[in-house]
Structures are given as C-alpha cells and as structure tokens.
VMD Tcl script that draws the C-alpha trace (Angstrom):
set ca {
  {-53.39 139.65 14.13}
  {-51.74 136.75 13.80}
  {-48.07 135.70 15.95}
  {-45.23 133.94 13.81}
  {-44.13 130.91 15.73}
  {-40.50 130.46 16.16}
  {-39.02 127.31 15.76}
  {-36.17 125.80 18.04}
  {-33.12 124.29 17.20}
  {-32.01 120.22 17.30}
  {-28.87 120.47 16.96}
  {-27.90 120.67 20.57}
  {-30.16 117.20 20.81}
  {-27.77 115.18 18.08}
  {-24.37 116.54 19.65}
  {-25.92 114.92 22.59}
  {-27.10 111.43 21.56}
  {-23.84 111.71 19.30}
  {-21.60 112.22 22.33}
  {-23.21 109.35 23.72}
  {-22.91 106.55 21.30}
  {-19.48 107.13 20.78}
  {-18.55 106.76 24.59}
  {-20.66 103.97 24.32}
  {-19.01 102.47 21.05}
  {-15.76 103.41 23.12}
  {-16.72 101.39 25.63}
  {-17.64 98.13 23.87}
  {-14.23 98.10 21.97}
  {-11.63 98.41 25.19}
  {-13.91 95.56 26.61}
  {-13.41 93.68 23.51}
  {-9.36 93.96 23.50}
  {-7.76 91.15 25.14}
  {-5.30 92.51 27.38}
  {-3.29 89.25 27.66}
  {0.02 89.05 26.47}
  {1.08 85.91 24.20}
  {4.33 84.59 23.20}
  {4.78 82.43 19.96}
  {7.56 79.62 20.75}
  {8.74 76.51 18.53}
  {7.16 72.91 19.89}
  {10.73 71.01 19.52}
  {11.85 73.58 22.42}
  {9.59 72.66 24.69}
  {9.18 69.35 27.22}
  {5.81 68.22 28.44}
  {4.64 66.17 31.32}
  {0.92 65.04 32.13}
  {-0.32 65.00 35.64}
  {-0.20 61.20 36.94}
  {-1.46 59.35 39.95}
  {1.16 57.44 41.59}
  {3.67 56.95 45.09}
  {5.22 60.04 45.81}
  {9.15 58.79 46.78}
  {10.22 61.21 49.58}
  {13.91 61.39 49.08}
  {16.59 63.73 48.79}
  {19.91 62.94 46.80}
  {23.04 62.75 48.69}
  {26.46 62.70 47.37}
  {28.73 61.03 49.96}
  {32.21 59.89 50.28}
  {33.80 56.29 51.29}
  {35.69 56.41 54.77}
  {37.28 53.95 56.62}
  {34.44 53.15 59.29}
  {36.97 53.04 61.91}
  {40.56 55.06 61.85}
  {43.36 55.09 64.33}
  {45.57 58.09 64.50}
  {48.88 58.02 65.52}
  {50.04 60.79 67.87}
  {54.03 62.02 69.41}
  {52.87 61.07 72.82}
  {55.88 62.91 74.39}
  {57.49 64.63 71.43}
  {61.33 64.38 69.89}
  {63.10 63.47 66.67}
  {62.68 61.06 64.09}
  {65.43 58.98 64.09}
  {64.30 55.53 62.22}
  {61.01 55.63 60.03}
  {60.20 51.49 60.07}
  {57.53 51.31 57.14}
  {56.49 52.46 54.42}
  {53.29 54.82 53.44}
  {50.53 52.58 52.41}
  {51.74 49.10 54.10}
  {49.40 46.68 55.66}
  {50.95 46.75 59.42}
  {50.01 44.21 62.13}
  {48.86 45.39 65.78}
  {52.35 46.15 68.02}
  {54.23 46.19 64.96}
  {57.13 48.94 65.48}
  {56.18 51.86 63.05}
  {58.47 55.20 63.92}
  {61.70 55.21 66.27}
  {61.87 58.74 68.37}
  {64.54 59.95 70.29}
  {64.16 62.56 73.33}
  {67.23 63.60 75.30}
  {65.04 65.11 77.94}
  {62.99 62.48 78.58}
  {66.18 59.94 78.66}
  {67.59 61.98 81.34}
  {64.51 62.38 83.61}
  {64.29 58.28 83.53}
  {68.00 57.93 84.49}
  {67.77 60.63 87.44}
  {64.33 58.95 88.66}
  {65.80 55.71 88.34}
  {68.95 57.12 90.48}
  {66.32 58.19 93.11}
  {64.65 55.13 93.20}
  {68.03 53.32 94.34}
  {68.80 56.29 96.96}
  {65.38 55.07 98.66}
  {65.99 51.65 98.54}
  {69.40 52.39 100.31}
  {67.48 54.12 102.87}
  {65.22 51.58 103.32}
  {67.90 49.10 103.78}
  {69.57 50.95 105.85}
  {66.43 51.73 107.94}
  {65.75 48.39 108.25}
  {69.03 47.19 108.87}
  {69.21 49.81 112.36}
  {66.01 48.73 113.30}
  {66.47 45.18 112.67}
  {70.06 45.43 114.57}
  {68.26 47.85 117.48}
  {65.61 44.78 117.66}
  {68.37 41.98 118.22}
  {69.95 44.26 120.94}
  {67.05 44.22 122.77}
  {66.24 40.62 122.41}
  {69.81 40.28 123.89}
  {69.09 42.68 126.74}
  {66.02 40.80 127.23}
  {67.87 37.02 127.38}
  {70.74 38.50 129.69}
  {67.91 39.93 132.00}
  {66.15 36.66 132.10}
  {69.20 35.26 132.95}
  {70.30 37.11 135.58}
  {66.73 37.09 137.08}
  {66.95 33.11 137.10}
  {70.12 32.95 138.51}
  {69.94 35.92 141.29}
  {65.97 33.82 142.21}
  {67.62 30.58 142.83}
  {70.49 32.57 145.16}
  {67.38 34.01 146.99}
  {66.23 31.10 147.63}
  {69.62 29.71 148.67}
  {70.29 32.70 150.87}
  {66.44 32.72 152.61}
  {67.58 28.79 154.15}
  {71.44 29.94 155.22}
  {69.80 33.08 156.47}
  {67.18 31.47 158.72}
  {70.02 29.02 159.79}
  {72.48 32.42 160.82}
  {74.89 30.53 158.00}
  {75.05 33.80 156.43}
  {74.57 37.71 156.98}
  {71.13 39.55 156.82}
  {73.21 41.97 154.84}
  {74.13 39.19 151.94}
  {70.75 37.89 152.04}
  {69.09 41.69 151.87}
  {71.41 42.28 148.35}
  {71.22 39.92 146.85}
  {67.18 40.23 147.37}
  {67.65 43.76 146.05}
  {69.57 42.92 143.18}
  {66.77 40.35 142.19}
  {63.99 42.96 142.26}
  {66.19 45.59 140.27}
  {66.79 42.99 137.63}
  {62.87 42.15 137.17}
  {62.05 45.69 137.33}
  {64.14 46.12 134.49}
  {62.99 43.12 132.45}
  {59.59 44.86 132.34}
  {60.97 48.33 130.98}
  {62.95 46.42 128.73}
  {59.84 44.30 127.30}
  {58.19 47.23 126.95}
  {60.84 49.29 125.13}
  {60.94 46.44 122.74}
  {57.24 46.60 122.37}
  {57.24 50.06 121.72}
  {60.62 49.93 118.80}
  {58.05 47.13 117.33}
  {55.48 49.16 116.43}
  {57.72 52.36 115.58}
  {59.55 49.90 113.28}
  {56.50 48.27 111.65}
  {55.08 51.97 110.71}
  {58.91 53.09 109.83}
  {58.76 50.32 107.42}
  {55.78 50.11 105.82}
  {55.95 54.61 105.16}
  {59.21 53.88 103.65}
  {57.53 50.75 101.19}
  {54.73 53.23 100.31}
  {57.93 55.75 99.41}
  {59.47 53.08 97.74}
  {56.41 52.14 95.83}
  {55.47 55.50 94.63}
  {58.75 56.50 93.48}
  {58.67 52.81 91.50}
  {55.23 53.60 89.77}
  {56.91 57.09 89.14}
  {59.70 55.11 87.49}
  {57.63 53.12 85.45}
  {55.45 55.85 84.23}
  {59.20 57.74 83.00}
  {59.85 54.32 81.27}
  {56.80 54.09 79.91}
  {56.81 57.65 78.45}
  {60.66 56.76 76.96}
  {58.89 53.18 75.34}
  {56.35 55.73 73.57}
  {58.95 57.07 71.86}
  {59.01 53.75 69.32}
  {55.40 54.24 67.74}
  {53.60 51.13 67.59}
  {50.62 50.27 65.31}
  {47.62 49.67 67.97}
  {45.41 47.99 65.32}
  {46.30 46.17 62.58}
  {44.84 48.37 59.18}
  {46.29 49.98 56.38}
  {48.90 52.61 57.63}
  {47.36 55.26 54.64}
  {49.23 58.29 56.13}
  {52.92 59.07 57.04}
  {53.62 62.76 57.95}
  {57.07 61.95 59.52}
  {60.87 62.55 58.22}
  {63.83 61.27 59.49}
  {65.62 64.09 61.29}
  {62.19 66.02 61.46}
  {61.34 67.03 65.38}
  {57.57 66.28 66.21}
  {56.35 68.22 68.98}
  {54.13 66.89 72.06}
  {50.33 65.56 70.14}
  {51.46 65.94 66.78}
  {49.71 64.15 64.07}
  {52.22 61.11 62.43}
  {49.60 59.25 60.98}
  {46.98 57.11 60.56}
  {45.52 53.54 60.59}
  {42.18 52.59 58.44}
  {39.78 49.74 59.08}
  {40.03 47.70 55.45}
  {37.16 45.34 56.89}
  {34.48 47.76 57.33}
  {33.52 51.47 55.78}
  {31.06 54.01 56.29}
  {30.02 56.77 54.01}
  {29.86 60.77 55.06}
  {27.84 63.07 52.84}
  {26.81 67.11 53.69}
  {23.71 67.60 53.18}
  {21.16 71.21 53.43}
  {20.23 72.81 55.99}
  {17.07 72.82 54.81}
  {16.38 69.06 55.80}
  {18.52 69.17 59.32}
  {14.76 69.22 61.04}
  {14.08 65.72 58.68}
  {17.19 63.93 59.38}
  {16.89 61.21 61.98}
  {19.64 58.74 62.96}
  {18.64 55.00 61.77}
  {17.05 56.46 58.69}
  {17.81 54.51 55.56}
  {19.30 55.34 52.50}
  {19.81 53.45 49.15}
  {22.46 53.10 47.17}
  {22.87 50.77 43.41}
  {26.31 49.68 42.21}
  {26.89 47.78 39.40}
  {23.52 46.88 39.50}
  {22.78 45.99 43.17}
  {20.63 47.29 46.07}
  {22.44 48.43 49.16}
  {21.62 49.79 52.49}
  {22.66 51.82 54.47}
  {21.36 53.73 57.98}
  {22.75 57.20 59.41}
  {24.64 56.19 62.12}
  {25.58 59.95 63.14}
  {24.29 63.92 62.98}
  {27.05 66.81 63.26}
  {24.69 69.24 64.15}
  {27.29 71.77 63.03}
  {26.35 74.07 60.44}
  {28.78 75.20 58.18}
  {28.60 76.71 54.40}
  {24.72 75.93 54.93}
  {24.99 72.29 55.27}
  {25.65 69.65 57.82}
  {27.03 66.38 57.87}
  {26.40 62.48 58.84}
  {27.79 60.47 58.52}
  {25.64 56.58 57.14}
  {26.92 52.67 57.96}
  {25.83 49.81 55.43}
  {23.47 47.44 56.58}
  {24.82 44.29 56.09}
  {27.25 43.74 53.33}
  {29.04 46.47 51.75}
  {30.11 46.46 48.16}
  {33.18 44.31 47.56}
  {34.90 46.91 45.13}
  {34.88 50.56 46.93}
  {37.55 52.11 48.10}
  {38.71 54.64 50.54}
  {38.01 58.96 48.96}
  {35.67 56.83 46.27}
  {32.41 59.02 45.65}
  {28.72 57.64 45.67}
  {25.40 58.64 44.93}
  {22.57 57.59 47.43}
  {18.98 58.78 48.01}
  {18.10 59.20 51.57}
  {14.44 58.08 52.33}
  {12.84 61.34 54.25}
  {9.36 59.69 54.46}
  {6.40 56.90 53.81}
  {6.53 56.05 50.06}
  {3.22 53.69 50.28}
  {0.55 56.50 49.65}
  {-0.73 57.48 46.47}
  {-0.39 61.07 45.03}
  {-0.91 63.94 41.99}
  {2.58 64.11 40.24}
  {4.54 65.97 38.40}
  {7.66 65.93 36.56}
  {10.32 68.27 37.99}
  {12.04 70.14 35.72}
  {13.79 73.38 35.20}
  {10.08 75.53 35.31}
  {10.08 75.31 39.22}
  {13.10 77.63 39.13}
  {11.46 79.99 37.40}
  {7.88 80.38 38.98}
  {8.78 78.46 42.87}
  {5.91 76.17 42.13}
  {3.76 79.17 42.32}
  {2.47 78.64 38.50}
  {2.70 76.51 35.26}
  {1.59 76.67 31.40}
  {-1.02 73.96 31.30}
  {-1.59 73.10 27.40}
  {-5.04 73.02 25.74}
  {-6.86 70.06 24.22}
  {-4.98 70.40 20.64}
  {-1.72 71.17 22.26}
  {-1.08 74.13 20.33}
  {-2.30 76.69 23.22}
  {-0.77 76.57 26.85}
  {-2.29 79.25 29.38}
  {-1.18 80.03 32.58}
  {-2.67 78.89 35.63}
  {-1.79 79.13 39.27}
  {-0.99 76.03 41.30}
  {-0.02 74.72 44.40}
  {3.10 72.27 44.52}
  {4.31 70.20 47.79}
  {7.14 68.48 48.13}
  {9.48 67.58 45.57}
  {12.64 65.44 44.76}
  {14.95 65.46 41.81}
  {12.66 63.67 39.55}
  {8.96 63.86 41.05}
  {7.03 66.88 42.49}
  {3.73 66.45 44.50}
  {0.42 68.54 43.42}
  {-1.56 69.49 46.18}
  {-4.00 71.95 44.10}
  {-4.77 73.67 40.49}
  {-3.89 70.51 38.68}
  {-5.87 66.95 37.98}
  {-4.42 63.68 36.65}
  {-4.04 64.30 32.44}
  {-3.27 67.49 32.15}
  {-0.36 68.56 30.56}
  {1.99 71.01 31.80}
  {5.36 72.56 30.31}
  {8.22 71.50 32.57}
  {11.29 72.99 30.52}
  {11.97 77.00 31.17}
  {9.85 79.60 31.66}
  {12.87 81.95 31.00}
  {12.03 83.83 27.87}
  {8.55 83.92 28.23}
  {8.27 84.43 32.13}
  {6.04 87.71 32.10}
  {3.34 86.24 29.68}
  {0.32 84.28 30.04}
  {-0.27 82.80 26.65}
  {1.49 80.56 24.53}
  {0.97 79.81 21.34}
  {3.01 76.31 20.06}
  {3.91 75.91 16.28}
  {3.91 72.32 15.80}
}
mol new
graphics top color blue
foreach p $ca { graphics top sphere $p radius 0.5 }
foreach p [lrange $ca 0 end-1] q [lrange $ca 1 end] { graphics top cylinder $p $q radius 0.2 }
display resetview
C-alpha cells in the first residue's frame, strides 16, 4: 500500500529572508542620511581671510592719558584761614613766588610766648654771668690784697729777723709778725684754689645755660618757621593747574590747596588687564603715531594694585615728546609684549573668536560656495592678527565675521 507524502510549508522561510532584507535595507538608508546640519547664508554678509605667513606683532593696545611727568602739590602745612589768594587758577608761577596768604591765631601766639621765653633765658644768662663774672673779680681782688699783704708782712720779717738778733726789738714783735706772714700765705693758697674751683663751676654754668639758650632759639625758629608756612610759596616754577582755596575758607592741617605741573616734560598712564600683569616689565617699549610720526616711549613704573581687573603704569617718552599734547589729552599706543622678528601662520582677528574661543572656524571649499567646520588651535592674538599653531595651512580661507546665527551648525552653504 502506498503512503501519501505530506508536503511542508515555505512560508515561515520568506517571512524570514523578508524580515531580513528589510533590516538590512533599513540599515543601508540611516547610513546613507547625512546627519550634519547646514545653514544657507548670503555671501555679502560674510568676511573672509586666507591663512598667511608673516611676523606675528606681539602687542596689546593701550589707551593712556597725558600727565604732567612731574607734579608738586601744595599742602596747609600748619592749617588756618585764607585770608589773601595771590594768583590766579591756571597762571604760570615762578619758584618762591607767594601763592596763598594764611592766617593762624594759635600759631601767632605760640611764636610770641616762645619768643618771650627765649628773652627770660637770655636774662638769666646775663644775669648768671654777670654774678659769676662779678664773684670772679672779687676773688682776683682777694687774691691781689693777699699778695700784697704777703709782700709787705715778708719784707717786715726780714726787717724784724736783723733787729731781733740785734735785741733792737721784742721776740714777741718778731714772733707776730712771723705769724701773721704764714696766716696770710696760707690763705693765698685757699684763695687760689677757691678761684680755681668758681672757674670751672662757671665755665660748665655757662656753657649748660648756652645749650638752654640754643635750644630754646632753634625752638624759636622752628615756631617762626611754622608762622612763614602760613604764606604758600610755589616750590617749582610750573603751571599752578589747581586752586581748591577761598578767601575766608579754613584749611585744616595737610589739606590739599593745589597743585604745580611740569610743562617741560610728560608721561603717559594707561590701565591695562590683568591678564598681561605677568607680561609687563618696566623698560618695555611702546609706540605711539601722531600726526604722522613715530614715538617712543618705555614703562617707567608698575602699580601692582589690582583694581576693577586692571592695573596701571605708568610710560615716559624716549627722547622727544610730541610738541602739541596736552595735560587729560587721550592717546592710543601699542605696547610691544614680545620678539616681532620670527615668522608665523596668521590670521585675521575678527568677531568669530568671540564666538568659538579660537576653539573652531568655517574653513571655505575650493569654489567658495561651501565652508565646513573644522577644529583649530589659535595662540596668541592682538587686535588685528591671531597666531595659528594647528588645523590651518597658509591659503586657506576662513570666515572671520560672526558665528552668531549659525553657531550650532557645521555646514554652510554661500549664495554668491
């Protein structure tokens, strides 16, 4: 007997290979997508720069200010009012020329009452002297009446020693007058040596009251002095370019009256970042064109202060100055920060850095209607020039305007 023979089913079989031609056809097409995002911008909106070879000018621009390069304030030494203002705001004053006329009752009566002990120690001095000068002239008159009667009682002595050996006379004369002769010699010697002894205690008496004397004088003079500081005089001869003062007005001890500038020589004072307080050297140059004309100048000083995120120097011109600036005047300089003789990959700076931080740039095709993005790495950089250290090559050409409205793409298409 013959068996009927069954036969199987391919349809499982074509929902398989089915299955797997469509995950592969899936698979082909989301490869094939380009994922990139493009932006489509207008050409005239755009600014280009190739990539050059050239000196990279390490230099930062400084806006600085014209100042006097050496100013003279003018201080109330000792205070009091203004009684006489002498010039005017803006004059040209000589040195020692009278400026401001103060008047302090204070001080005016401290000078009269030092001045009034001054003359009470002169009197004493005079007087001092005049005792010990009169004391002195007694004893030299002690000492000549001594000396006399020592002369005259040794020639009786010897008188008396001859009429006493002849019995002309009495032991008893001859024996006092003998006596009286020693007593007066005796007496000369104390009396030498008194005078001795007054000498030197009127030598020291005199010369402690001449040191008193002398000290109280320099006191004097320093009370004088202090009442001539009350007529302000210009020390330096300048442009008096301040006047704070009123007549009437009371200035206190140290305050600020005013000032004298330098018109022969100026300096310039700038702020400058933070950033470059590590780069900043004093004696390093800066530039700076008027009307034309190279000048130099060198920072002469650092404030290491820093304030608002800057700090400032102040720079001296090297050599002549220009003839026309003037004190508050503004000027632009570019301090050198480096060595400008090696050659270097450049770029033009522009407004793009702000948007990427140098970290990437749009770098346009061949036809220069196709920029792609490419990473990059950027050096240093002034206002005009930045220095390519990697990701670029001398001809390309890079977008350098903003990246602002197109920051998060990395295609652009240019309609020219």
């Amino acid at each position: 007997m013959d068996r009927k023979i069954e036969t199987r089913s391919r349809k499982p079989l074509v929902i398989g290979v089915a299955v797997t031609a469509a995950v592969v056809l899936f698979t082909i097409f989301i490869m094939s997508i380009d994922t990139s995002t493009s932006f489509t911008l207008d050409g005239q909106r755009i600014r280009t720069a190739k990539v050059v070879t050239g000196v990279y000018e390490d230099y930062i621009p400084l806006r600085a200010n014209v100042e006097p390069e050496r100013t003279v304030y003018l201080d109330a030494i000792d205070g009091g009012r203004v009684e006489a203002i002498l010039v005017e705001e803006g004059s040209f004053v000589e040195e020692g020329q009278e400026l401001i006329e103060l008047s302090n009752t204070s001080l005016q009566l401290d000078v009269i009452a030092r001045e009034a002990e001054v003359s009470e120690q002169l009197n004493n001095l005079r007087n001092t002297q005049l005792a010990i000068e009169q004391n002195r002239l007694k004893l030299k008159s002690d000492l000549i009446e001594i000396d006399y009667q020592v002369t005259r009682l040794q020639r009786l002595v010897n008188r008396y020693e001859e009429l006493e050996d002849n019995q002309f006379i009495s032991k008893n004369e001859y024996e006092d007058s003998r006596d009286e002769l020693l007593y007066w010699k005796s007496r000369r010697g104390v009396t030498r040596e008194s005078q001795a002894q007054d000498e030197k205690i009127r030598l020291a008496q005199i010369a402690q009251l001449n040191n008193s004397v002398e000290q109280l004088e320099r006191n004097l003079g320093l009370a004088r002095a202090n009442l001539d500081n009350l007529l302000i005089r210009a020390p330096r001869s300048g442009h008096l370019t301040s006047m704070n003062v009123e007549i009437g007005e009371s200035k206190s001890r140290g305050e600020r009256l005013g000032q004298i500038d330098d018109v022969d020589r100026f300096k310039a004072t700038s702020l400058v970042n933070e950033f470059y307080l590590g780069r900043v050297r004093n004696g390093q140059l800066a530039q700076l064109e008027v009307d034309g004309r190279n000048y130099d100048l060198e920072i002469s000083k650092i404030y290491p202060e820093v304030q608002a995120s800057q700090f400032e120097v102040d720079l001296r011109f090297i050599g002549e100055a220009p003839a026309n600036i003037r004190r508050g005047q503004t000027l632009q300089l570019r301090l050198v920060l480096g060595d400008t003789s090696k050659q270097a990959t450049l770029l033009t700076n522009g407004p793009f850095f702000n948007d990427t931080g140098g970290a990437w740039v749009f770098v346009l095709g061949p036809e220069g209607k196709v920029a792609t993005r490419r990473p990059v790495q950027l050096g240093r950089r002034n206002p005009n020039t930045i220095e390519v250290e990697g990701g670029l090559i001398p001809g390309d050409e890079v977008i350098i305007s903003s990246y602002a409205n197109f920051i998060e793409v990395d295609r652009l298409f240019i309609d020219r």
